[in-house]
C-alpha positions as CSV (number, residue, x, y, z in Angstrom):
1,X,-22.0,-19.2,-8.8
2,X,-20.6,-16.0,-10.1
3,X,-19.7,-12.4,-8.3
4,X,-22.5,-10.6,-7.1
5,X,-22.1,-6.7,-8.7
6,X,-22.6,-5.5,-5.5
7,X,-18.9,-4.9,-4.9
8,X,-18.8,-3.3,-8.0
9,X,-20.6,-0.3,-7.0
10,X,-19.5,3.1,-8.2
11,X,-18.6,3.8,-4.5
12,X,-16.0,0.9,-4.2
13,X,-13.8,4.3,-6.7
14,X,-14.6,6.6,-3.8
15,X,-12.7,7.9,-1.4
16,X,-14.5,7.9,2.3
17,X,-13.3,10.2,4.9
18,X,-13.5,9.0,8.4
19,X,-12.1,9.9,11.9
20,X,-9.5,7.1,12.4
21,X,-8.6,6.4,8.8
22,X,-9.5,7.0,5.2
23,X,-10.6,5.0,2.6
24,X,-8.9,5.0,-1.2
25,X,-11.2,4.1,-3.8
26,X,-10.9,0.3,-4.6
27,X,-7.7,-0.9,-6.7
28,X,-6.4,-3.6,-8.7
29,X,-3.3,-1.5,-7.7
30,X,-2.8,-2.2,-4.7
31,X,-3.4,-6.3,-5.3
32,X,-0.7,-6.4,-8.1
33,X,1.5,-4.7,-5.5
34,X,1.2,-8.5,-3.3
35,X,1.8,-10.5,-6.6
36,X,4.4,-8.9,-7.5
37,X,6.4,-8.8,-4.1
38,X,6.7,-5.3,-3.6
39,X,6.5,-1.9,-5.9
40,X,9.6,0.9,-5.9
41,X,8.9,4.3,-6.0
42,X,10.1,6.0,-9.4
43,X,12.4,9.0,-9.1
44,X,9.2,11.6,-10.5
45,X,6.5,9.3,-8.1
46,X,8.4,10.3,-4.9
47,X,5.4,13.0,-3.3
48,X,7.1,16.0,-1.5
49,X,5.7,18.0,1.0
50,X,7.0,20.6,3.5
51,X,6.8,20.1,7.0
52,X,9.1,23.3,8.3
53,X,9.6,22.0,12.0
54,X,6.7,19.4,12.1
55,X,6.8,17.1,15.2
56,X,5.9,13.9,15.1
57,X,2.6,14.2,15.9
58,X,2.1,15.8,12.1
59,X,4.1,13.2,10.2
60,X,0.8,11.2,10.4
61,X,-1.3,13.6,8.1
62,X,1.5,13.8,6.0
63,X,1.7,10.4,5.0
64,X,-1.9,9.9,4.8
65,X,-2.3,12.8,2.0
66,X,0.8,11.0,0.9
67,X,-0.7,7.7,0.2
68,X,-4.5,9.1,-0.7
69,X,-3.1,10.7,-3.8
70,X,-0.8,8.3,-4.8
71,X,-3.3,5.4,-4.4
72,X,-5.8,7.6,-6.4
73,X,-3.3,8.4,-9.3
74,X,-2.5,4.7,-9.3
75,X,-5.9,2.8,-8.9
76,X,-8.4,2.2,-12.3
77,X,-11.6,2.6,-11.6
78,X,-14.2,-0.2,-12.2
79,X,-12.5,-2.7,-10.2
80,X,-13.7,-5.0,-6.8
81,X,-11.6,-3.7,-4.3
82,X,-12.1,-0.8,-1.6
83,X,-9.4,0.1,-0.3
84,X,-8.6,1.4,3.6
85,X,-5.6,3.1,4.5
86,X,-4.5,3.7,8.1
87,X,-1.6,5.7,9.6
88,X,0.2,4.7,13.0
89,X,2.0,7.3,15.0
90,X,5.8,8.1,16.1
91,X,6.7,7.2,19.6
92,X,5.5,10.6,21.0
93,X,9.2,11.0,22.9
94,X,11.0,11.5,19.8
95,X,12.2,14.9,18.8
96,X,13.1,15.6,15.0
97,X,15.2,18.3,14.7
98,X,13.2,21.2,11.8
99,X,12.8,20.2,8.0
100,X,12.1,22.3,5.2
101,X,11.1,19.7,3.2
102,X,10.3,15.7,4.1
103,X,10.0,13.2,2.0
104,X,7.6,10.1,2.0
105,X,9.0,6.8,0.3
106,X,8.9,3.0,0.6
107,X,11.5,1.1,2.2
108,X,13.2,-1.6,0.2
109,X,11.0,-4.9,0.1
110,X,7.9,-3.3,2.1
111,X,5.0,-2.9,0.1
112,X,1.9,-1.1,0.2
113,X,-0.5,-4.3,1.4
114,X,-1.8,-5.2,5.2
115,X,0.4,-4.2,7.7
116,X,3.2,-2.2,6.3
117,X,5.4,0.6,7.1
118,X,6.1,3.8,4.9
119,X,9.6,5.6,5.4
120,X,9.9,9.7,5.9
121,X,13.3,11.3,5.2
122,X,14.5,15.2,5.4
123,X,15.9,16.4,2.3
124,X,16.3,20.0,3.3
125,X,17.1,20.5,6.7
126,X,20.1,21.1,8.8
127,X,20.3,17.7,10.3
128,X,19.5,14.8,7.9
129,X,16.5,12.4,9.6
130,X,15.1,9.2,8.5
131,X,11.7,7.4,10.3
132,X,9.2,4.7,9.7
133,X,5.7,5.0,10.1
134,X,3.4,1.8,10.5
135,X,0.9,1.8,7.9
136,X,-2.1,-1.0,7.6
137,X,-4.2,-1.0,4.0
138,X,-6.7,-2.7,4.4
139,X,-8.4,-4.3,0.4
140,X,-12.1,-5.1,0.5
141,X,-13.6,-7.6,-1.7
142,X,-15.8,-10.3,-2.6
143,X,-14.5,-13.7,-1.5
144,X,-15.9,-17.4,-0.2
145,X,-16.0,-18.0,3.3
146,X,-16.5,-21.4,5.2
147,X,-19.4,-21.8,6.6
148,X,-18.2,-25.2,8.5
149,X,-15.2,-26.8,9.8
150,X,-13.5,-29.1,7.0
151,X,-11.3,-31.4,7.8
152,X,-7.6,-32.1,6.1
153,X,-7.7,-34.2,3.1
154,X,-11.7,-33.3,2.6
155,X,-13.2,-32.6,-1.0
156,X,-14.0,-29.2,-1.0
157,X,-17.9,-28.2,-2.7
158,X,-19.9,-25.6,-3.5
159,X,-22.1,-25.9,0.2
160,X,-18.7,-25.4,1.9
161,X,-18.4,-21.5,1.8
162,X,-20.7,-18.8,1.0
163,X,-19.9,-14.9,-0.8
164,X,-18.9,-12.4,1.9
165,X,-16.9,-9.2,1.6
166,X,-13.3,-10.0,3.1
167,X,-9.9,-7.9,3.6
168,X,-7.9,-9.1,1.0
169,X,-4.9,-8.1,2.7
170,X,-5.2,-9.1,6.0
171,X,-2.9,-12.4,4.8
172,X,-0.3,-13.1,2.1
173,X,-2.0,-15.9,0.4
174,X,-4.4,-14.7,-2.4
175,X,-7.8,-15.1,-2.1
176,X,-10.1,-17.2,-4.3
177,X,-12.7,-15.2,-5.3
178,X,-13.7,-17.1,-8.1
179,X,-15.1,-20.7,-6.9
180,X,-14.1,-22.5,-10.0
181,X,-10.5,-22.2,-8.5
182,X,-11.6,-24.1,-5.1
183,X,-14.4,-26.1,-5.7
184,X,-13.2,-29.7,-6.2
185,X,-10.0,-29.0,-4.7
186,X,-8.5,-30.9,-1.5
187,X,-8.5,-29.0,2.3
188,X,-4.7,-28.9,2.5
189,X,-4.9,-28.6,6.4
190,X,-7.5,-28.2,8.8
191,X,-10.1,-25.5,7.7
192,X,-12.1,-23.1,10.3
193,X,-15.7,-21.9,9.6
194,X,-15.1,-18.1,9.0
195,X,-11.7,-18.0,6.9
196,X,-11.9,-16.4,3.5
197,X,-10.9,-19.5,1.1
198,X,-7.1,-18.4,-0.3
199,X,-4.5,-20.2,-2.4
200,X,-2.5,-21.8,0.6
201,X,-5.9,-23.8,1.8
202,X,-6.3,-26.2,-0.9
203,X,-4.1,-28.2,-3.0
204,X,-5.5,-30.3,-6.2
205,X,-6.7,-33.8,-5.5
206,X,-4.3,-37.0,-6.3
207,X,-4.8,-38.9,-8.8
208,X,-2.1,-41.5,-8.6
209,X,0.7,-42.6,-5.9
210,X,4.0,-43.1,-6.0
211,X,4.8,-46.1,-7.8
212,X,1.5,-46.9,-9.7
213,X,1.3,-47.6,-13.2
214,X,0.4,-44.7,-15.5
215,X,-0.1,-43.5,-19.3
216,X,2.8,-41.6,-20.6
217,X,2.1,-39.6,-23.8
218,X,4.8,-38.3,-25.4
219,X,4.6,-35.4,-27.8
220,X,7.3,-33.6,-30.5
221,X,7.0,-31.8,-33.8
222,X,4.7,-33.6,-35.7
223,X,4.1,-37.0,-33.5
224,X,3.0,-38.2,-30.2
225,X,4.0,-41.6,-28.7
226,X,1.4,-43.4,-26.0
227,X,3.1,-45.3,-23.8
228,X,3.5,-46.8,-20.0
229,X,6.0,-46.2,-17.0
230,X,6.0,-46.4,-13.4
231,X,5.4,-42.3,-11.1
232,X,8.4,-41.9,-9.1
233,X,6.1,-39.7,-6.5
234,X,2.3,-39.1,-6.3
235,X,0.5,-37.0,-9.0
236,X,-2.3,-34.7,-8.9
237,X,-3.8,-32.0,-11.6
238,X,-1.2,-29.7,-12.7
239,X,1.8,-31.1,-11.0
240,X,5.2,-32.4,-12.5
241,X,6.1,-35.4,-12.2
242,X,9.1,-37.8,-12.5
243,X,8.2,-41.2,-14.6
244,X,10.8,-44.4,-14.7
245,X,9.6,-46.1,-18.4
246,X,9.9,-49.7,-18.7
247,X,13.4,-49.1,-20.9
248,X,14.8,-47.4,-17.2
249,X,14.8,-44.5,-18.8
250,X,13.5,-41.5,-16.6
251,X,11.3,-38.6,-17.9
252,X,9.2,-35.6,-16.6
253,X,5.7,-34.8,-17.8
254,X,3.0,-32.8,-16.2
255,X,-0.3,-34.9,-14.6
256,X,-3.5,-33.9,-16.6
257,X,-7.4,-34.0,-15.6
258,X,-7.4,-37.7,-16.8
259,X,-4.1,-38.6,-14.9
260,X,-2.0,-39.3,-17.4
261,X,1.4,-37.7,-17.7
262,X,1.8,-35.4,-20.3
263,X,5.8,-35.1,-21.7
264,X,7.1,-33.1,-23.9
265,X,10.0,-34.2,-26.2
């Protein structure tokens, strides 16, 4: 069940021009920016342009030549997402007094994913301004969507979702574009034909509950130790977990594919 290359296509690097918004070509960029938890402009990345008495109304163009060159400095080519970048407006009663030169930046913990908002400040002008613009991006890419219901608890297969394009952005939680990553996996809640499978749907299956009886191996330099103890919560693939051996003594060991509890000494 792997990717399709049809979102791989030499136009996913392109930039489309359209009436309402314009499209940046696509960028792993852009989907490091939501890992991370935001992105801060360097001192030389700040764009400058002049806007000599602009009124609001042309603070929109601005910022979208803004963000279309820095998205297209900053995105590899080669990559599955297609990015869309859209520019709000200023409340049209607001007057700005003239500005040789305005500035485009982000604001502190913003960042350039979904919906967003990109600050403008004069830095050459007689009175000193600062504004927000709302700002939606918009990151198209291949993804797994339900085709049914599923209900909480429910083994999740490979009939559960089929390969759609999906905004990436449109929520927090990553997507799970590869099915390896949800196939097997546990409905965490209750799932809705139409959602693009991300990380916050599915949690690994347990494999033990509090209290039941499991293998404890013990590793150090040079030695590993097999033994028995009693999980202090329950345990699925991945997890750490607290163990209570039979001497009282209590360790922490991650849960493997087999459901023992790996510890490490």
């Amino acid at each position: 069940m792997s990717i399709r290359p049809r979102f791989l296509s030499s136009r996913s690097a392109a930039f489309v021009r359209a009436p309402a918004r314009r499209r940046a070509g696509a960028a792993w960029w852009a989907l490091c920016l939501v890992m991370l938890g935001g992105w801060a402009l360097g001192a030389g990345g700040a764009a400058q342009a002049q806007a000599a008495g602009d009124p609001p109304a042309d603070l929109g163009p601005l910022t979208q030549r803004w963000l279309d060159d820095t998205l297209a400095r900053s995105a590899p080519t080669g990559l599955p997402l297609r990015m869309e970048v859209s520019v709000g407006s200023l409340d049209s009663r607001l007057r700005l007094a003239p500005c040789a030169r305005v500035e485009p930046y982000l604001p502190a913990g913003s960042r350039l994913w979904g919906r967003t908002r990109l600050g403008l400040r004069c830095v050459e002008g007689a009175t000193a301004w600062n504004v927000f613009l709302p700002v939606t991006i918009k990151a198209f890419g291949p993804a797994w969507v339900l085709t049914g219901n599923v209900a909480p608890g429910a083994v999740l297969t490979a009939n559960d979702a089929t390969e759609a394009e999906v905004d990436w952005a449109a929520e927090t939680a990553p997507v799970m574009a590869n099915p390896d990553h949800w196939v097997g996996q546990v409905a965490a809640r209750q799932l809705v034909a139409g959602q693009a499978l991300r990380q916050s749907m599915v949690r690994a299956p347990q494999l033990f509950r509090a209290g039941a009886q499991v293998k404890v191996v013990a590793q150090g330099p040079g030695y590993a130790v097999t033994s028995a103890g009693q999980a202090l919560s329950a345990g699925a693939v991945g997890q750490t977990v607290r163990i209570r051996m039979d001497n009282g003594r209590i360790v922490s060991g991650i849960v493997n594919e087999g459901g023992t509890v790996d510890v490490t000494l």
